[in-house]
C-alpha positions, 0 to 999 in steps of 0.5 A, spaced: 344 838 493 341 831 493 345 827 497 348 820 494 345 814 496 351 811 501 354 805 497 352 799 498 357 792 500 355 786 498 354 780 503 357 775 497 365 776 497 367 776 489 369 769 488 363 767 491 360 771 486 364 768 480 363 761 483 355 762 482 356 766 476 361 759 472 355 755 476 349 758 472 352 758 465 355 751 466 347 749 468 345 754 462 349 750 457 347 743 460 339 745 459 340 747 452 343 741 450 338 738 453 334 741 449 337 741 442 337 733 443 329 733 445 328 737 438 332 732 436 328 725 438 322 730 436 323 730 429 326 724 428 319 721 431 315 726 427 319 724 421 317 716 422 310 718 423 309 721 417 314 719 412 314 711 411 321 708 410 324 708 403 324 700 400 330 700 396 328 692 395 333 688 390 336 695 387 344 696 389 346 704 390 348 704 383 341 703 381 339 708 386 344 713 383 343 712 377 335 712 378 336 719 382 341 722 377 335 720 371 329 724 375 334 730 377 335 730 369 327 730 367 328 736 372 333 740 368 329 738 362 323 742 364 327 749 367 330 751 360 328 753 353 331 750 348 332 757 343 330 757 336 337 755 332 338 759 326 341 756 320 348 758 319 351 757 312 359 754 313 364 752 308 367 745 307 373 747 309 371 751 314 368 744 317 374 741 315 378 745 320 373 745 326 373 737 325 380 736 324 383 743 329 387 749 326 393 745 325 392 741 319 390 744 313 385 740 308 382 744 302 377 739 298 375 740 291 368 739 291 367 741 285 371 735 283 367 729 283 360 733 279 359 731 272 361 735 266 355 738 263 356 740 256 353 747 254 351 746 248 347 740 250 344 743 254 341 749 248 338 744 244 334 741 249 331 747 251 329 748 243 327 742 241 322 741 247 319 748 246 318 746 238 314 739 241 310 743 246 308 748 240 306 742 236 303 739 240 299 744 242 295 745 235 296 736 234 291 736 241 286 741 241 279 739 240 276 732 240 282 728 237 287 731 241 283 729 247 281 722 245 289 721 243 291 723 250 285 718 252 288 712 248 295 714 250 293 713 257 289 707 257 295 703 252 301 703 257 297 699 262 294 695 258 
């Protein structure tokens, strides 16, 4: 069988080690650190370089906001459709209990405030014009009947 290698001791005591080891870390952690406050100053630089200072010359910061607030609104403006609306028959008192809420009941009579029309009125009228219109299709026809209307239009505004 293969032999095993002789085990080795260290020439560094443990707590010599461990000491070494904290010193490292502690080290590490004091490089990193400076490295993140490099990064920083970095960018701050290069943000000064390429982006100008805001002039907020003369506007308080509720102009600033109401201003910001303004330019976020034309935003959602342009990102949503407005959807087709649909027409949709409700009755009055259907309005009236959205409007006023389901605890008062309203009935209104719409029908109250129209005027009364009488049938038999309303029966003649249709006849006597039908009666007008066939009379005064035979008074119309030919040259006197265009000459009439002729006459009756040039006389009203003479």
């Amino acid at each position: 069988m293969p032999e095993k290698a002789p085990e080795r001791k260290s020439k560094i005591s443990a707590s010599r080690k461990l000491m070494l080891k904290s010193l490292m870390v502690a080290k590490a952690k004091e490089d990193l650190e400076q490295e993140l406050v490099e990064k920083e100053e970095q960018k701050e630089r290069y943000l000064e370089e390429k982006a100008p200072p805001i002039q907020t010359s003369n506007m308080s910061l509720a102009e600033l906001q109401i201003k910001d607030l303004n330019i976020k609104v034309l935003d959602l403006r342009g990102k949503f459709k407005r959807p087709n609306l649909r027409r949709v028959r409700v009755s009055a008192d259907a309005i009236l209990r959205s409007v006023l809420g389901s605890k008062h009941k309203v009935s209104m009579d719409l029908r109250a405030n129209l005027k009364s029309v009488k049938k038999e009125d309303t029966e003649k009228e249709k006849t006597a014009e039908v009666s007008d219109w066939r009379k005064n299709v035979e008074a119309m026809s030919g040259m006197e009947g265009r000459k009439k209307m002729f006459d009756a239009a040039k006389g009203p505004n003479q």
